[in-house]
VOBA-1610 file (N, C-alpha, C; in pm, whole numbers, padded with zeros to 5 digits, always signed):
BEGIN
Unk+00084-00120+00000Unk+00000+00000+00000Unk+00088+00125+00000Unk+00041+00239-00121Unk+00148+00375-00089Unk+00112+00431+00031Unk+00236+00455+00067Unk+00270+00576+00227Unk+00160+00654+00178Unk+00081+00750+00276Unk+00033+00862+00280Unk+00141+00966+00236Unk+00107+01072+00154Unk+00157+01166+00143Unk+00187+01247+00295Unk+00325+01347+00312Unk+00335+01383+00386Unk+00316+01492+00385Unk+00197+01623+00520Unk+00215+01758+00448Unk+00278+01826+00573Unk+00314+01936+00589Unk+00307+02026+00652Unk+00219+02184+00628Unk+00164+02232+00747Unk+00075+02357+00743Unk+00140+02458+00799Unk+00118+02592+00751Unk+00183+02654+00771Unk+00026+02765+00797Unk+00073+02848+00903Unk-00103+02934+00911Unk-00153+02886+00981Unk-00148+02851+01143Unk-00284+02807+01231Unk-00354+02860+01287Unk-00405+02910+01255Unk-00519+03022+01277Unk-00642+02977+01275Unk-00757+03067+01236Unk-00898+02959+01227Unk-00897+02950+01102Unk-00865+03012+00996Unk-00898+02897+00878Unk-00848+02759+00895Unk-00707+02724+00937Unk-00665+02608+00952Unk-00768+02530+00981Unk-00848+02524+01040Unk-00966+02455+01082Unk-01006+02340+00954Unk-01059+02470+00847Unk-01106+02409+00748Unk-01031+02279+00691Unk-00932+02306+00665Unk-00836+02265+00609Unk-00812+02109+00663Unk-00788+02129+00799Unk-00744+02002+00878Unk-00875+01903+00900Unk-01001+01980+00908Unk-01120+01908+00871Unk-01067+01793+00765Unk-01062+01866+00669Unk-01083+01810+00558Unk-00957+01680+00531Unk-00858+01681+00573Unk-00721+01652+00545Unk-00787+01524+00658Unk-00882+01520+00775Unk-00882+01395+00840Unk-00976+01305+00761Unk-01082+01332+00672Unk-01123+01284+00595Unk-01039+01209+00489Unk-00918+01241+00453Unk-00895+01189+00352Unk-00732+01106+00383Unk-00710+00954+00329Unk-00669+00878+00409Unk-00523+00883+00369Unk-00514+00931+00240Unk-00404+00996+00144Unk-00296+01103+00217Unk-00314+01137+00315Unk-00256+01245+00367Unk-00226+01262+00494Unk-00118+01267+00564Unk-00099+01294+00691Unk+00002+01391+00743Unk-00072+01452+00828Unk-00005+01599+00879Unk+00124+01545+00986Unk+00267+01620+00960Unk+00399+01587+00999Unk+00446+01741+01050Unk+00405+01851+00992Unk+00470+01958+01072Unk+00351+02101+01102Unk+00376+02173+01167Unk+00283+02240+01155Unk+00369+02416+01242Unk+00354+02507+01139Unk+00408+02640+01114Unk+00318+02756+01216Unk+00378+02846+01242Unk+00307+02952+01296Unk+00401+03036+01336Unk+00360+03165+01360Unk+00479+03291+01395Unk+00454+03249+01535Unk+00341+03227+01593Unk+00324+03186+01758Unk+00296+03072+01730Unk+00446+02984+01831Unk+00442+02819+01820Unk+00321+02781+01927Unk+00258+02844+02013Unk+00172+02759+02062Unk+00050+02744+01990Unk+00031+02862+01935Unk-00085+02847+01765Unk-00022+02700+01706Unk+00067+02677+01693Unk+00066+02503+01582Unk+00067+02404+01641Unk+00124+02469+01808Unk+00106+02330+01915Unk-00007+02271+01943Unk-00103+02390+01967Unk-00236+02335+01991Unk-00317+02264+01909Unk-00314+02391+01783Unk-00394+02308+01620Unk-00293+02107+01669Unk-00172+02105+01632Unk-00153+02004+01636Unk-00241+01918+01725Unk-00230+01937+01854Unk-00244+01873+01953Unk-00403+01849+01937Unk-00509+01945+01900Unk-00604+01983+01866Unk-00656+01837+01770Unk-00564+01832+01676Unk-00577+01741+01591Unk-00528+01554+01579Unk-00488+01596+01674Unk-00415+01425+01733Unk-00276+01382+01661Unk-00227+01493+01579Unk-00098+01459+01541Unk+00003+01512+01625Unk+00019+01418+01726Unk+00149+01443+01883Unk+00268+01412+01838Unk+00284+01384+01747Unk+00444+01353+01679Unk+00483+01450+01568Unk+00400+01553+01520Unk+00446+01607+01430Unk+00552+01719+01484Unk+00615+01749+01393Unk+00685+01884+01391Unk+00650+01996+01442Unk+00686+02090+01524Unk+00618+02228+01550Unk+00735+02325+01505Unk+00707+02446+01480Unk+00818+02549+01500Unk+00733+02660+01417Unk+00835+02789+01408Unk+00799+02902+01376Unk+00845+02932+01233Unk+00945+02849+01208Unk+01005+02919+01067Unk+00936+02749+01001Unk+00920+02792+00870Unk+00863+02705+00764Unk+01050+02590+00732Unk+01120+02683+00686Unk+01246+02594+00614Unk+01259+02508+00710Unk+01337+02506+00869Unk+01336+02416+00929Unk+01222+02308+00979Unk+01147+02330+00973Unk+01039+02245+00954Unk+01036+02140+00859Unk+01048+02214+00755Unk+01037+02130+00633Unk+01180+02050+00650Unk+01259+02048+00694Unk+01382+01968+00702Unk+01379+01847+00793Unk+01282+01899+00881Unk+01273+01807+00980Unk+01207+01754+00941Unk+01097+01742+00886Unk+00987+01652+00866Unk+00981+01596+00710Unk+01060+01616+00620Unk+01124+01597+00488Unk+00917+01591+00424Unk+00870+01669+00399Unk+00713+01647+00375Unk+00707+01667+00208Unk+00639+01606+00201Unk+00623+01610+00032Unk+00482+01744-00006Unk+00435+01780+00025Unk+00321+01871+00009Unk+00338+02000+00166Unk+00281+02110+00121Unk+00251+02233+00177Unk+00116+02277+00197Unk+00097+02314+00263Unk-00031+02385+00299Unk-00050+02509+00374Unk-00082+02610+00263Unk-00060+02749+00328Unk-00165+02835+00346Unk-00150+02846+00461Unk-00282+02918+00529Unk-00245+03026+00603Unk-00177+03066+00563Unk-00127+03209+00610Unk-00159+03322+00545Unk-00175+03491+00577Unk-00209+03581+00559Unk-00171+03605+00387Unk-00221+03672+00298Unk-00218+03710+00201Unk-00079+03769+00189Unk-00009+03851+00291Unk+00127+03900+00261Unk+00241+03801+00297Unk+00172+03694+00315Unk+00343+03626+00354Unk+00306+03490+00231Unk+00219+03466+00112Unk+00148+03359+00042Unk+00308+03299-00036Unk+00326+03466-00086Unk+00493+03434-00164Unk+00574+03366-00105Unk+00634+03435-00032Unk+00730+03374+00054Unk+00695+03251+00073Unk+00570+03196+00140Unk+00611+03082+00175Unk+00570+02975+00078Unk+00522+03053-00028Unk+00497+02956-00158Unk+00619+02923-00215Unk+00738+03021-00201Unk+00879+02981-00319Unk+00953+02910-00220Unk+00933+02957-00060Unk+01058+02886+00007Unk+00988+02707+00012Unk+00815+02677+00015Unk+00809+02530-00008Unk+00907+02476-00140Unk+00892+02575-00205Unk+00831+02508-00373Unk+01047+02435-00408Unk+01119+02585-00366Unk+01244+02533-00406Unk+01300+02385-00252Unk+01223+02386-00166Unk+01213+02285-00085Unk+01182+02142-00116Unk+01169+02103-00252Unk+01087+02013-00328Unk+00949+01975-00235Unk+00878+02054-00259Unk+00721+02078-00210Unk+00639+02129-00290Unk+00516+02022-00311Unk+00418+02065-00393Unk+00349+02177-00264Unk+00272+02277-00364Unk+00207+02398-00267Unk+00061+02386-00276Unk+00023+02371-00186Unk-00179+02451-00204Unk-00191+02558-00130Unk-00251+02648-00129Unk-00246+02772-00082Unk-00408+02869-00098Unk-00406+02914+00032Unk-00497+02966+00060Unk-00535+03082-00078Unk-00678+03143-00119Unk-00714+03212-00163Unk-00703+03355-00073Unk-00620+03483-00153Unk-00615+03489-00270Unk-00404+03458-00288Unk-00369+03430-00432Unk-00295+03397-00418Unk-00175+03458-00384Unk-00149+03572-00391Unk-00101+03672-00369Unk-00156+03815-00337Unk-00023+03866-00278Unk-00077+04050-00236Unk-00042+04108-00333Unk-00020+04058-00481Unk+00021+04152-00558Unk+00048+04055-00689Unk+00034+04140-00826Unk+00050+04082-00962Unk+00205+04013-00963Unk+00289+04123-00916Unk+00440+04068-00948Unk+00444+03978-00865Unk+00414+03944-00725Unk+00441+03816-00659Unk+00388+03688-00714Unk+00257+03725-00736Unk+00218+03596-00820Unk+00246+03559-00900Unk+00315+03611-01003Unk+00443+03566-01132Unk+00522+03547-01069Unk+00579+03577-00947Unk+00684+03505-00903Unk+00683+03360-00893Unk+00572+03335-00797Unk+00492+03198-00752Unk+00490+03126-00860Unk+00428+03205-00964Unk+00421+03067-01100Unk+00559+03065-01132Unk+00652+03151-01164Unk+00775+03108-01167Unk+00821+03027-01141Unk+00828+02975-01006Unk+00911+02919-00925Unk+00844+02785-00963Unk+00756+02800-00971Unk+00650+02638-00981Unk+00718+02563-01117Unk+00697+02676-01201Unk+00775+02597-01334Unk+00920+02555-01334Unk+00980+02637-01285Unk+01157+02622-01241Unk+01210+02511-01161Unk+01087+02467-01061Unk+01110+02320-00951Unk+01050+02242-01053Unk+00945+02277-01106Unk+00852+02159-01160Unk+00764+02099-01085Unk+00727+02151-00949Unk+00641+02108-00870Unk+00496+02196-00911Unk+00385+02135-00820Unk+00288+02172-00828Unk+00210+02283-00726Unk+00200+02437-00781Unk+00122+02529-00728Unk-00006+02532-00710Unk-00067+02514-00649Unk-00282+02558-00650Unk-00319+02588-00545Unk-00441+02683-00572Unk-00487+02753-00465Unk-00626+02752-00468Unk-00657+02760-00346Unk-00772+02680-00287Unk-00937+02822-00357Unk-00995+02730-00416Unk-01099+02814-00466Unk-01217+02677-00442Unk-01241+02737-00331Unk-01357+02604-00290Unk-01508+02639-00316Unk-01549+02748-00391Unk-01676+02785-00451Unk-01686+02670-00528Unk-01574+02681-00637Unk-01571+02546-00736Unk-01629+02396-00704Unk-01590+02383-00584Unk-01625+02263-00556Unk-01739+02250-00461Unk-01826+02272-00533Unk-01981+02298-00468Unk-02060+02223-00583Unk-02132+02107-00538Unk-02211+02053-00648Unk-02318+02141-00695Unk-02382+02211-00631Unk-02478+02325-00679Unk-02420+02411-00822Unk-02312+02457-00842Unk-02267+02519-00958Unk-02166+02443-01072Unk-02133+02294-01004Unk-02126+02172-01116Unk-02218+02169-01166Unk-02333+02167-01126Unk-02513+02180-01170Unk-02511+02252-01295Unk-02476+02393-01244Unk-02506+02516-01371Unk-02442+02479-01426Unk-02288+02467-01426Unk-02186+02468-01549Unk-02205+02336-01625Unk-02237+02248-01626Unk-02282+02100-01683Unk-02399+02159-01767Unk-02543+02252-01727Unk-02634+02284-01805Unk-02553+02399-01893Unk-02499+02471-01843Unk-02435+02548-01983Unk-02321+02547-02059Unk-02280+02427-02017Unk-02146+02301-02126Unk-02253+02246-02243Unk-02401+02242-02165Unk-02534+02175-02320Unk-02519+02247-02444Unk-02457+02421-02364Unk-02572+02524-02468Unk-02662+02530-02541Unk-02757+02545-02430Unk-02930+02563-02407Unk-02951+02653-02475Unk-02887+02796-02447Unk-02909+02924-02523Unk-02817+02942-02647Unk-02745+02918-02697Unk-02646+02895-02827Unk-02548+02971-02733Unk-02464+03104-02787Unk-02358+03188-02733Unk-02381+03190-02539Unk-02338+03202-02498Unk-02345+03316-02419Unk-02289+03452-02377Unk-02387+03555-02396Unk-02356+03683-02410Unk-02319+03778-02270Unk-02382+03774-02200Unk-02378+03844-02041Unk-02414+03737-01937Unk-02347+03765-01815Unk-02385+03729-01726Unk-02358+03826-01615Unk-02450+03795-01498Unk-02450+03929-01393Unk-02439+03850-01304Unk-02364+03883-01164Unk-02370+03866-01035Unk-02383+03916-00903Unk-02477+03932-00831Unk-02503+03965-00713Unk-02467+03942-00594Unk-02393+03993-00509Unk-02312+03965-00378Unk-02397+04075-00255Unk-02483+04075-00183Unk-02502+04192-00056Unk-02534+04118+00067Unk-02431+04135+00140Unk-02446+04063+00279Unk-02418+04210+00388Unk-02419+04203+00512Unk-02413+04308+00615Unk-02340+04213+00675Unk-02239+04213+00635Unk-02062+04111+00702Unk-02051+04198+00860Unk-02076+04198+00971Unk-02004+04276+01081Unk-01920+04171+01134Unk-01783+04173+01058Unk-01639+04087+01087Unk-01616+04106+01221Unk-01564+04308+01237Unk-01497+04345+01346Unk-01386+04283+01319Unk-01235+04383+01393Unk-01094+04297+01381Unk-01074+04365+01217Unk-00967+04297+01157Unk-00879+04371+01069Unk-00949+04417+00927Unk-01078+04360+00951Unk-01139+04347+00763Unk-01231+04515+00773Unk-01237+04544+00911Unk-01294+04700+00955Unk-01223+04789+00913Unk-01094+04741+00891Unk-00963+04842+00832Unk-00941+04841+00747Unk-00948+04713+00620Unk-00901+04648+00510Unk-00958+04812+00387Unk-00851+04878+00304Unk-00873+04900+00235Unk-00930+04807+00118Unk-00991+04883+00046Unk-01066+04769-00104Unk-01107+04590-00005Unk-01173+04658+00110Unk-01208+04521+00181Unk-01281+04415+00088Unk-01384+04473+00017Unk-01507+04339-00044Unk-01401+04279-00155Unk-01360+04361-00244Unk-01240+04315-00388Unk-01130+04242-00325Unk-01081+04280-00240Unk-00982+04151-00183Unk-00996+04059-00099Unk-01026+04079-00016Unk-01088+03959+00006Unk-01230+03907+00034Unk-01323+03915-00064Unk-01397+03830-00047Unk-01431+03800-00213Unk-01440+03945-00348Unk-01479+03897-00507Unk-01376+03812-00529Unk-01273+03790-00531Unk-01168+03699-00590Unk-01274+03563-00559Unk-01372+03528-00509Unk-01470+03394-00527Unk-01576+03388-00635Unk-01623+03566-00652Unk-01715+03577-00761Unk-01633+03575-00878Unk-01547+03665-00894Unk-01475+03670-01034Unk-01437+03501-01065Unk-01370+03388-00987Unk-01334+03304-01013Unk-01474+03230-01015Unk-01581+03226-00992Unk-01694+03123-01040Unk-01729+03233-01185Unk-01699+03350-01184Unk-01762+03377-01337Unk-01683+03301-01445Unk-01551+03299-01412Unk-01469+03232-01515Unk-01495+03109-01515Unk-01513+03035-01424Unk-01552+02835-01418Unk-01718+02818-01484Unk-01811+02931-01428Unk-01933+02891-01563Unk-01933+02910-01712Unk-01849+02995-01731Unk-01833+03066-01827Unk-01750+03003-01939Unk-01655+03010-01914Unk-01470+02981-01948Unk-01447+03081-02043Unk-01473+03157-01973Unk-01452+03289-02068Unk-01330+03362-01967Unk-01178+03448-02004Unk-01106+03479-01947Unk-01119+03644-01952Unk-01101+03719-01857Unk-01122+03855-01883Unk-01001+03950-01975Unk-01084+04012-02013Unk-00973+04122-02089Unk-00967+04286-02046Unk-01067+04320-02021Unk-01102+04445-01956Unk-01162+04519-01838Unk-01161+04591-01715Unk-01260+04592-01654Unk-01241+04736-01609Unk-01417+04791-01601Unk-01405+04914-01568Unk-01475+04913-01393Unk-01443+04965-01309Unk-01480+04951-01171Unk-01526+05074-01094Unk-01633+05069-01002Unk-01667+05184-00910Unk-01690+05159-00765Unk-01595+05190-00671Unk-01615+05181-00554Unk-01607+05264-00470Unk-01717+05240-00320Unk-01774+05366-00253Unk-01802+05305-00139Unk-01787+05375+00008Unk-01849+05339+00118Unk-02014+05422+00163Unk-02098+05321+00146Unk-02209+05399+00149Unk-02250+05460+00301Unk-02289+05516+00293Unk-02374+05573+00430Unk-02430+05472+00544Unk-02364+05488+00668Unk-02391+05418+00766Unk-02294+05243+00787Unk-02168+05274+00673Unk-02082+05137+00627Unk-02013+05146+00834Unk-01995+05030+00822Unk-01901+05026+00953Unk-01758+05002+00927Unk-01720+04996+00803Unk-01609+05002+00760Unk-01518+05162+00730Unk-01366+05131+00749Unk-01301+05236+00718Unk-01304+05279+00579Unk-01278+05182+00476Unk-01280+05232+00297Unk-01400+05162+00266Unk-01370+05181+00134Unk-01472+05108+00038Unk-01499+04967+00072Unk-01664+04970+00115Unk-01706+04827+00094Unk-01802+04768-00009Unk-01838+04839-00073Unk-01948+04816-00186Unk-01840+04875-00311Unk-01936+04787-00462Unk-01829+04808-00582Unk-01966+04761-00658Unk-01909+04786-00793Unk-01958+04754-00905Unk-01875+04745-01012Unk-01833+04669-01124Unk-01761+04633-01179Unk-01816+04574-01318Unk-01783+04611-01451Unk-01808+04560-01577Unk-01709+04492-01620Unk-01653+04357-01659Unk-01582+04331-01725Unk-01635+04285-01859Unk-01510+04299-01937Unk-01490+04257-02123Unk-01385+04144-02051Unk-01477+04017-02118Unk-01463+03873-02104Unk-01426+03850-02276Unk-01358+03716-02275Unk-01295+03704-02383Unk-01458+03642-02487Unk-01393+03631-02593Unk-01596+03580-02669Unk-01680+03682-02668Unk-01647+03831-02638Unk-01771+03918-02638Unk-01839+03916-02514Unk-01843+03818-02390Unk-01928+03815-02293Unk-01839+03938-02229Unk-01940+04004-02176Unk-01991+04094-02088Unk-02045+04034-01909Unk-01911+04057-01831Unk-01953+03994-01700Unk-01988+04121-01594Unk-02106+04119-01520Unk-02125+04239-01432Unk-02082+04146-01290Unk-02058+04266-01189Unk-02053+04225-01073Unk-02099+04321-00963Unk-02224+04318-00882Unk-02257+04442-00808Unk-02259+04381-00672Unk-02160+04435-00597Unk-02149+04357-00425Unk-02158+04462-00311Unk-02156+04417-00187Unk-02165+04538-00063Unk-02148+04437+00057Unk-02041+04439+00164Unk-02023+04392+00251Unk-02099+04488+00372Unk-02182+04626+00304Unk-02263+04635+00410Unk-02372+04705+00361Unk-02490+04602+00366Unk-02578+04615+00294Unk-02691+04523+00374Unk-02720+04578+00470Unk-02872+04538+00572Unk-02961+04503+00505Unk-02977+04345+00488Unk-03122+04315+00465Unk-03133+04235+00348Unk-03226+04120+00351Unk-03217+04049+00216Unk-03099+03982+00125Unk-03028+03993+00302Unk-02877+03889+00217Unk-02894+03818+00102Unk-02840+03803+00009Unk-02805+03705-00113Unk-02693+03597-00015Unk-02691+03498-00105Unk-02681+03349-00098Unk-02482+03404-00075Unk-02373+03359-00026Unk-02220+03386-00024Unk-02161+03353-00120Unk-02217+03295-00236Unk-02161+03236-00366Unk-02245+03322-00465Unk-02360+03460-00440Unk-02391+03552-00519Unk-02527+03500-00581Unk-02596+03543-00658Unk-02744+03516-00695Unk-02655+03584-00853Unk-02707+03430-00968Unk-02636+03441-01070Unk-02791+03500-01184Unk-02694+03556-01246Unk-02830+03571-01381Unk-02701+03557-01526Unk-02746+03465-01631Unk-02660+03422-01742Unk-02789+03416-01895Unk-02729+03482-01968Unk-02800+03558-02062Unk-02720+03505-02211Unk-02804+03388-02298Unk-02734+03324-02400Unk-02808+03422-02508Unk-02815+03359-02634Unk-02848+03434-02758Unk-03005+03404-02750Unk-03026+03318-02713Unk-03238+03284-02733Unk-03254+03216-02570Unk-03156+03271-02464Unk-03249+03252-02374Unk-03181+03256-02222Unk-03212+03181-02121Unk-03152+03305-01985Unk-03181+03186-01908Unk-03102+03205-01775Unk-03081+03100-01666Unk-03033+03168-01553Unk-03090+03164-01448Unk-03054+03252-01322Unk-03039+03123-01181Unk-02970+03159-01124Unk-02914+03058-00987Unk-02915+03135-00876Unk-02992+03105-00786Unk-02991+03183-00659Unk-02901+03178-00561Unk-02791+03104-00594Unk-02677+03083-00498Unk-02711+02985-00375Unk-02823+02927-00390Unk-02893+02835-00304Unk-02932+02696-00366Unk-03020+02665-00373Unk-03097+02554-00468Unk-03163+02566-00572Unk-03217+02694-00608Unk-03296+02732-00688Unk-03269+02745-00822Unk-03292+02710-00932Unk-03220+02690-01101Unk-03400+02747-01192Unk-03351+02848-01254Unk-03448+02858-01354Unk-03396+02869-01481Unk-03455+02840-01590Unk-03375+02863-01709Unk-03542+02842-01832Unk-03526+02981-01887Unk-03622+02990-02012Unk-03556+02992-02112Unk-03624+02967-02261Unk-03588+02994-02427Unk-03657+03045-02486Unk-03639+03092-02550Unk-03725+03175-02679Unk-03792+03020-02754Unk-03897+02992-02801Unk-03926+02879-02822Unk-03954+02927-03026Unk-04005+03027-03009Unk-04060+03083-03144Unk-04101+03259-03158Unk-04045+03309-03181Unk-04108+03440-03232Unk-04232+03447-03207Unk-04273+03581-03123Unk-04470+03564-03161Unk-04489+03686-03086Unk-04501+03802-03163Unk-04557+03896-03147Unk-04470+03987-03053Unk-04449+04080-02982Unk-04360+04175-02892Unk-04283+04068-02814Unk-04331+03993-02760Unk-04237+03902-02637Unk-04243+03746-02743Unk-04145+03709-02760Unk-04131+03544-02799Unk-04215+03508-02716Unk-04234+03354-02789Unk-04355+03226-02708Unk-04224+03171-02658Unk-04159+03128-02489Unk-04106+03085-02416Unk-04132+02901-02371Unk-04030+02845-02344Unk-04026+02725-02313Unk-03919+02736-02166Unk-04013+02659-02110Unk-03931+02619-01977Unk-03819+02530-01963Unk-03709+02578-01919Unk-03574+02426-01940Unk-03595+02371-01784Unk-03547+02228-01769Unk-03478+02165-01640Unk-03356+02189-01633Unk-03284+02213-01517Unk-03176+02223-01524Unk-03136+02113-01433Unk-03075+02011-01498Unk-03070+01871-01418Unk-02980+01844-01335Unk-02995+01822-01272Unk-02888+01742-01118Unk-02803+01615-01203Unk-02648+01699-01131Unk-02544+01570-01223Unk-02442+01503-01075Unk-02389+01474-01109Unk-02275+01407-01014Unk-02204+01452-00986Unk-02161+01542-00957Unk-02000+01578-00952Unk-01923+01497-00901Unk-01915+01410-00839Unk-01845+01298-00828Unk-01744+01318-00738Unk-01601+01375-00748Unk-01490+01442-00631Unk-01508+01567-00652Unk-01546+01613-00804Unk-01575+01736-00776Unk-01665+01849-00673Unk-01652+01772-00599Unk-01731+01902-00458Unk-01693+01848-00341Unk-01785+01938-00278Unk-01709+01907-00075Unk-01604+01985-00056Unk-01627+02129-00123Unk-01513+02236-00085Unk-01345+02219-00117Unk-01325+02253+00031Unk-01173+02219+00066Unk-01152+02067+00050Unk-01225+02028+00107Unk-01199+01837+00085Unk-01182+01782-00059Unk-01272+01868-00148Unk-01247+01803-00287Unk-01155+01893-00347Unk-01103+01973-00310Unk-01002+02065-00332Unk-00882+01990-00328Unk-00870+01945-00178Unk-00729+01852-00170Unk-00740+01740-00194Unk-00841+01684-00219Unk-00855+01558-00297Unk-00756+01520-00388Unk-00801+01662-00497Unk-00770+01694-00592Unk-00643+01687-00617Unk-00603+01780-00533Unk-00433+01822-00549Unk-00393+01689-00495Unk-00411+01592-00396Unk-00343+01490-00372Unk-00297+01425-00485Unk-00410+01379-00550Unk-00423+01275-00654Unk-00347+01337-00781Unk-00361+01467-00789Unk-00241+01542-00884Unk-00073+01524-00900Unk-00066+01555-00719Unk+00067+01493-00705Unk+00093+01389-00713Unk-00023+01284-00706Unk+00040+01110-00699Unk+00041+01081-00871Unk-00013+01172-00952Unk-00024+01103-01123Unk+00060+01167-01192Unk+00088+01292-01107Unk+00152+01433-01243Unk+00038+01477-01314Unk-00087+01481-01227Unk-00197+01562-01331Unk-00190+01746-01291Unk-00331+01791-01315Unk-00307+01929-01324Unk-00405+01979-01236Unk-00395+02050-01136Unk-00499+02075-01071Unk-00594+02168-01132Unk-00740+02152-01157Unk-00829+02269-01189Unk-00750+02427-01129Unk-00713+02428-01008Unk-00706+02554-00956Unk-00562+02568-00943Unk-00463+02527-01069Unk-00317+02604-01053Unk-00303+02724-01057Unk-00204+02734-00997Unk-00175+02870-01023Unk-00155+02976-01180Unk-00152+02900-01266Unk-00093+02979-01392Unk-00260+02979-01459Unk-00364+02891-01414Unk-00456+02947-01428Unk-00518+03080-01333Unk-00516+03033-01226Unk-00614+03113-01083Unk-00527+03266-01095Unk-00399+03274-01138Unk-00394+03433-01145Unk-00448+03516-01239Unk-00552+03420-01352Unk-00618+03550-01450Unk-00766+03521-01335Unk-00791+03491-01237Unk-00892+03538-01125Unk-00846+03635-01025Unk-00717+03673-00997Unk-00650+03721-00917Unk-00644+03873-01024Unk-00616+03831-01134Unk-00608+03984-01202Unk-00723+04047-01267Unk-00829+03984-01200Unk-00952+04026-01196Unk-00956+04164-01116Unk-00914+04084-00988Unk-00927+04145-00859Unk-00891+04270-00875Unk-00721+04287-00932Unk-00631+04384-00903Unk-00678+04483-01007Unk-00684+04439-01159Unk-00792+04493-01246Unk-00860+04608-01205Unk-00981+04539-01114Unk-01067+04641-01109Unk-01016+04705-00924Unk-00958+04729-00916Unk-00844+04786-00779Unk-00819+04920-00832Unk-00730+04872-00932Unk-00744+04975-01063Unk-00743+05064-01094Unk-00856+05017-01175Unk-00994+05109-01210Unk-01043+05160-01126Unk-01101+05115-01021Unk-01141+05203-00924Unk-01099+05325-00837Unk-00947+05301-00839Unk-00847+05370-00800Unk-00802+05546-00888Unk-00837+05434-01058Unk-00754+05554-01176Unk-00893+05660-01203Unk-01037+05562-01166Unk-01192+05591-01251Unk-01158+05574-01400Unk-01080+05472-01471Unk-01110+05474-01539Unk-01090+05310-01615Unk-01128+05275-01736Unk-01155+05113-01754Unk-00984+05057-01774Unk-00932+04931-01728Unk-00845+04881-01739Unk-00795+04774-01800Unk-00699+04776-01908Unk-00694+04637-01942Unk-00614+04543-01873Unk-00695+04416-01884Unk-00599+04295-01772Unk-00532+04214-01846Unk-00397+04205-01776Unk-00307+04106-01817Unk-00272+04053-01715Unk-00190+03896-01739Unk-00093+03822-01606Unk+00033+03774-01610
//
């Protein structure tokens, strides 16, 4: 029988949570070291977790020496993602890494750099993806029901009261929290962006320091047209955390409530001011490993590293979701539309 892969975590904090959830589920994998700037943060997670033999310490390199681990897991703050993505990667360590992938365009070309230069494997955790609910949609519009698809819009308004550092977070909603919408527009879609023009504002009565609400147009590759209108403070009538979708083909339209809910009409025939309409199903499929979040996330990447396959969420893809982000940062910043590159 193959050894379990060996990982070490780096980041114990409460996301770690997620993560180690998921990692006891799966039989492929066993935790050997565990990182933190405060070692009793990795002592406990460890201890927390029943791995009493693993590794503890504060710096990542020695760790990784001690515990010779074949995989990384980084769950640490957005400004330290680099760093400890190149010091795994030239460590011969495959990386998974928390969303988003970087604090910045040039770091994240670094990251893919380095990935190609070891030859190991980069990906970062985009666990919207792995939600059977929007395997759902993207399976009905892999049919094309509507022929093209031309626009799609997305809706994000929750009244987030975090409290703690996200009260401070300049461009709080665009960094960290759209880098989930922009990356499910691109996975229904597969359309890559090319342009985006952005507007952001703290509305009246925000409990935040900057901007928490935005709006955003992007020029998607194919002519689609992707909207995005969000507000991390916005009382009342929350939408669903994965956004309330509306997707707009050439003869006909499909909207997802970010919940359970799937509607989808067609133009059936011409007839008079409004077409005669036909109702679609939008059918329930399998996703199979594809879902269960983080769990089918590292599933994923396990089984990547054991074949030499490719993870859905590498890095040399997930930074044209990342330069979504910065994109419309931007724009919002210049007021005026931006073109994206990575």
């Amino acid at each position: 029988m193959t050894e379990p892969l060996k990982a070490v975590i780096t980041g114990c904090g409460g996301m770690s949570g997620a993560w180690l959830n998921a990692v006891k589920e799966i039989p492929d994998v066993t935790m050997v070291g565990f990182v933190d700037i405060r070692e009793e943060a990795a002592r406990k997670r460890a201890e927390e977790y029943g791995y009493t033999d693993a590794f503890i310490g504060t710096e990542l390199p020695r760790v990784l020496d001690q515990a010779q681990s074949d995989v990384v897991f980084d769950v640490t703050i957005p400004e330290a993602h680099t760093d400890v993505t190149v010091t795994a990667l030239k460590h011969g360590c495959h990386v998974l890494g928390e969303k988003p992938m970087a604090d910045s365009m040039e770091n994240a070309k670094r990251a893919c750099a380095t990935a190609r230069e070891t030859g190991k494997i980069y990906a970062v955790i985009q666990n919207r993806r792995y939600d059977s609910r929007i395997r759902r949609l993207k399976s009905f519009l892999n049919s094309q029901p509507f022929g093209k698809l031309t626009t799609v819009n997305s809706d994000f308004y929750i009244g987030a009261h975090f409290g703690g550092f996200r009260d401070r977070m300049e461009h709080v909603l665009l960094l960290d929290m759209a880098i989930h919408s922009f990356d499910q527009a691109r996975f229904i879609t597969g359309a890559d962006p090319v342009s985006v023009y952005c507007k952001e504002w703290n509305p009246a009565g925000s409990w935040y320091d900057h901007d928490a609400s935005a709006i955003a147009i992007f020029q998607m590759t194919d002519g689609l047209v992707y909207t995005y209108r969000g507000s991390w403070c916005a009382e009342g009538l929350n939408t669903s955390w994965e956004c309330e979708w509306r997707i707009v083909g050439e003869t006909g339209t499909a909207t997802w409530n970010g919940h359970s809910e799937f509607k989808a009409q067609r133009a059936k025939q011409a007839a008079g001011f409004h077409s005669e309409l036909e109702t679609l199903e939008v059918p329930e499929v399998d996703a199979g490993d594809k879902q269960g979040g983080h769990k089918g996330l590292i599933r994923e990447f396990v089984q990547c590293v054991r074949t030499g396959g490719t993870p859905e969420t590498v890095c040399t893809d997930n930074i044209k979701s990342l330069a979504m982000v910065f994109g419309a940062i931007e724009s919002a910043d210049q007021g005026k539309e931006i073109e994206i590159t990575w």
